[in-house]
C-alpha positions as CSV (number, residue, x, y, z in Angstrom):
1,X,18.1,35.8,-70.2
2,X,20.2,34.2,-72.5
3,X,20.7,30.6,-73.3
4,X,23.9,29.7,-74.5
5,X,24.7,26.1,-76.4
6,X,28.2,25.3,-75.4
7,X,28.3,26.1,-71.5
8,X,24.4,27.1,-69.7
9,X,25.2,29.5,-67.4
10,X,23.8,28.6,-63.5
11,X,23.5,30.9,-60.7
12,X,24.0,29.3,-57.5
13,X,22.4,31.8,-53.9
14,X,23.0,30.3,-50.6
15,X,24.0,32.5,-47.2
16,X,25.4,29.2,-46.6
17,X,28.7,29.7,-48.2
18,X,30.4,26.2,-48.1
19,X,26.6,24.9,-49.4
20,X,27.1,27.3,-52.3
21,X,30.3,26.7,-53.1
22,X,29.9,22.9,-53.1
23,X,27.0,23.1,-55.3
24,X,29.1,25.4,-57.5
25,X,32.1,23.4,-58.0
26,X,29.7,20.3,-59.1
27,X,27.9,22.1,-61.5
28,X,31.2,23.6,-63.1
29,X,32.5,19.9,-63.5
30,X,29.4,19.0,-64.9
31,X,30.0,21.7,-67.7
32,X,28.4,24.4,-66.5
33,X,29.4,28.4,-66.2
34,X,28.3,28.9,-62.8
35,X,28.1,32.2,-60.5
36,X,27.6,32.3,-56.7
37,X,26.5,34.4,-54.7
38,X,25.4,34.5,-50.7
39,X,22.6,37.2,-50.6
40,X,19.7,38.3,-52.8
41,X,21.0,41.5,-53.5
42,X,24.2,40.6,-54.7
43,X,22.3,37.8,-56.9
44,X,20.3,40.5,-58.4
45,X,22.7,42.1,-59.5
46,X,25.0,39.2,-60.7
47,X,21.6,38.1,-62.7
48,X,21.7,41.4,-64.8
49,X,25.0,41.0,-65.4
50,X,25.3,37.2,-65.9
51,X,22.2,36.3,-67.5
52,X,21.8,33.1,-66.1
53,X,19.6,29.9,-67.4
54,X,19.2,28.9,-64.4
55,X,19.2,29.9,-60.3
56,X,19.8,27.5,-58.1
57,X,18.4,29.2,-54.7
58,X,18.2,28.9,-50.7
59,X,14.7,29.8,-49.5
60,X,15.8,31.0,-45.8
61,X,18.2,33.7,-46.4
62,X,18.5,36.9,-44.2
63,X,17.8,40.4,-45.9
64,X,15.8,38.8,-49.2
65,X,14.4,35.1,-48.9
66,X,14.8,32.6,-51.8
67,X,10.4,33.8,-52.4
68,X,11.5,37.2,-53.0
69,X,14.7,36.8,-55.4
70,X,12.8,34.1,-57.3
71,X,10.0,36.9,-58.1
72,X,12.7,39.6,-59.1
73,X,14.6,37.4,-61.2
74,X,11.7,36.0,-63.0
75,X,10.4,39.5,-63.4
76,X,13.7,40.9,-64.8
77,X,12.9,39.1,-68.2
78,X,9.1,37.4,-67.5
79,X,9.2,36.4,-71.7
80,X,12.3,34.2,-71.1
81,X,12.8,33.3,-67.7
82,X,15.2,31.5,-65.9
83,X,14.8,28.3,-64.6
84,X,14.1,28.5,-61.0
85,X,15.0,25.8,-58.8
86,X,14.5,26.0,-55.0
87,X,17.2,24.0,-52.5
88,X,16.1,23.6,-48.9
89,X,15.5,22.4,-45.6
90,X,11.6,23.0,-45.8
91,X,9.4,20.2,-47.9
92,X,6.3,21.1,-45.9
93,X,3.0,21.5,-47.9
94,X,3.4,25.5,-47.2
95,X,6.8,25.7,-48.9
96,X,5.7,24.0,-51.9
97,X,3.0,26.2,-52.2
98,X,5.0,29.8,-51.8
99,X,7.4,27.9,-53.8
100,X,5.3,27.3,-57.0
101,X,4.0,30.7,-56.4
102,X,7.6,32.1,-56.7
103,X,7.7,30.6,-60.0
104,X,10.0,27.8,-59.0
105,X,10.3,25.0,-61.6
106,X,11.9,22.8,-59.3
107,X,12.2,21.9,-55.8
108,X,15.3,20.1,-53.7
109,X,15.3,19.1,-49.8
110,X,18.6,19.5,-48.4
111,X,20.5,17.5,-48.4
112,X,20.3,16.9,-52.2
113,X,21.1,14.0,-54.0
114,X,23.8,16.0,-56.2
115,X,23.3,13.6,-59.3
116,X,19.5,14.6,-59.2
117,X,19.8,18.2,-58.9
118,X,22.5,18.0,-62.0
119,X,20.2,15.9,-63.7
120,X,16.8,17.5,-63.5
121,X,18.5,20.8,-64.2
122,X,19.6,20.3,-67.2
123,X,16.9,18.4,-68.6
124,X,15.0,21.9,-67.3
125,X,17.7,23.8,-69.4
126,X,17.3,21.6,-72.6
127,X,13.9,22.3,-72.6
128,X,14.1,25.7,-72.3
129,X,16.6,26.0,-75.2
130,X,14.4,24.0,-77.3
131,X,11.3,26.3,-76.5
132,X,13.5,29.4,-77.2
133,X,14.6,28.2,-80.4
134,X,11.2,27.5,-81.6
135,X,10.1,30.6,-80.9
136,X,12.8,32.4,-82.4
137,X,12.1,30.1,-85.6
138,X,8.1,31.0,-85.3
139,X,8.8,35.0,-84.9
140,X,11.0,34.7,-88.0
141,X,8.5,32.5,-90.0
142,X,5.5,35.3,-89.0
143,X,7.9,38.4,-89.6
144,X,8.7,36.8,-93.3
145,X,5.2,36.3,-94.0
146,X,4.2,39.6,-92.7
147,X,6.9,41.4,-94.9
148,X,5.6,39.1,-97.6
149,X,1.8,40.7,-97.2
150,X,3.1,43.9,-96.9
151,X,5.3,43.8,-100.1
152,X,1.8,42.5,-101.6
153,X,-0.1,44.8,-100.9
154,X,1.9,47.4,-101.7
155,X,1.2,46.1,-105.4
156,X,-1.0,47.2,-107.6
157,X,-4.2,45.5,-108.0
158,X,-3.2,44.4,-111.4
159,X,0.3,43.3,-110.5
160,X,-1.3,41.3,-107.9
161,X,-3.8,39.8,-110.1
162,X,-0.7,38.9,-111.9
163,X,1.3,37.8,-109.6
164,X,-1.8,35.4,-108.4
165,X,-2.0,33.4,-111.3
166,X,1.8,33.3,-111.8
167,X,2.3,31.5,-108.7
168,X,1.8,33.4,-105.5
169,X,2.5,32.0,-102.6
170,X,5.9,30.1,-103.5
171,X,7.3,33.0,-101.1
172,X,5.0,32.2,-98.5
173,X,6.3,28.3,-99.0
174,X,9.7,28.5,-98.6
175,X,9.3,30.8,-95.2
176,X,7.7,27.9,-94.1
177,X,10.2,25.6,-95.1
178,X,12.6,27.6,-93.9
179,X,11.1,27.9,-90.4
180,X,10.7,24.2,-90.2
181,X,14.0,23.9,-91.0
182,X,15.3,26.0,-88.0
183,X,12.6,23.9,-85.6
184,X,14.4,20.4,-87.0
185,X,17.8,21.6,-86.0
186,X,16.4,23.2,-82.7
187,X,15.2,20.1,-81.6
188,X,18.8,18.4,-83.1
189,X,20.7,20.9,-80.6
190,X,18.5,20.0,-78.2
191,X,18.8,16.4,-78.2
192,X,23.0,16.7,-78.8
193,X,23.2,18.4,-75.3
């Protein structure tokens, strides 16, 4: 899944079409690229397509309940997944349960408080943008070093003994720098949306 900075891209599933479409409509004046869909299967294949940040599903659904998609979807990417969020008549102790076992990340009873649902998701989506670009900083900052090690070992024991007492490691610094440089502006993103 990809997260994208200027417009976070929502997938909205509800058999209920006016429900979906409502919910659509708000999040798409709130700034959001939004997709909708009325079945699982359809959603499934919109999610490959779409790469959504975050799904916004009905749990009672004919064909493939809101459980089921929530699994497929999550497993389509499990390293980056979207963020789940459940919307529904049931707020029983048993929902909740198959919900967080779903992987749902959050939970709405219908009828929703609209201003909630807007808010909480994107918090959910900053979050995950944040995390993503922190781990994209931290891969680069261990893929430099690891070239680094590589390259010196590669030299020859004299070179290295060389290179040792002529400063080794100022490589290794600035790959650090440079990684906590990409975190800092991660988190400024973050905080601007």
């Amino acid at each position: 899944m990809k997260a994208t900075a200027d417009r976070p891209r929502v997938l909205v599933v509800d058999d209920n079409e006016d429900a979906a479409t409502t919910l659509g409509l708000l999040l798409e004046a709130a700034g959001y690229d939004v997709e909708t869909c009325f079945d699982g299967k359809a959603a499934l294949k919109a999610a490959g397509r779409f790469e959504p940040d975050a799904c916004v599903l009905d749990i009672n659904m004919p064909g493939m309940d809101g459980y089921e998609l929530a699994r497929r979807l999550r497993a389509k990417d499990p390293a980056h997944p979207p963020v789940l969020a459940t919307v529904t008549a049931y707020e029983d102790y048993g929902h909740l349960t198959k919900a967080s076992d779903a992987g749902f990340d959050l939970h709405f009873t219908k009828p929703a408080d609209p201003a909630e649902v807007l808010d909480q998701i994107g918090d959910c989506v900053r979050k995950q943008t944040v995390e993503r670009a922190m781990a994209r900083a931290n891969e680069g900052l261990a893929d430099g070093l690891l070239a680094e090690l590589d390259e010196r070992a590669e030299l020859g024991e004299h070179e290295l003994a060389h290179d040792t007492h002529a400063g080794a490691g100022l490589g290794a610094w600035a790959l650090i720098a440079g990684a906590a440089v990409a975190a800092t502006a991660a988190i400024a993103l973050a905080i601007a949306l």
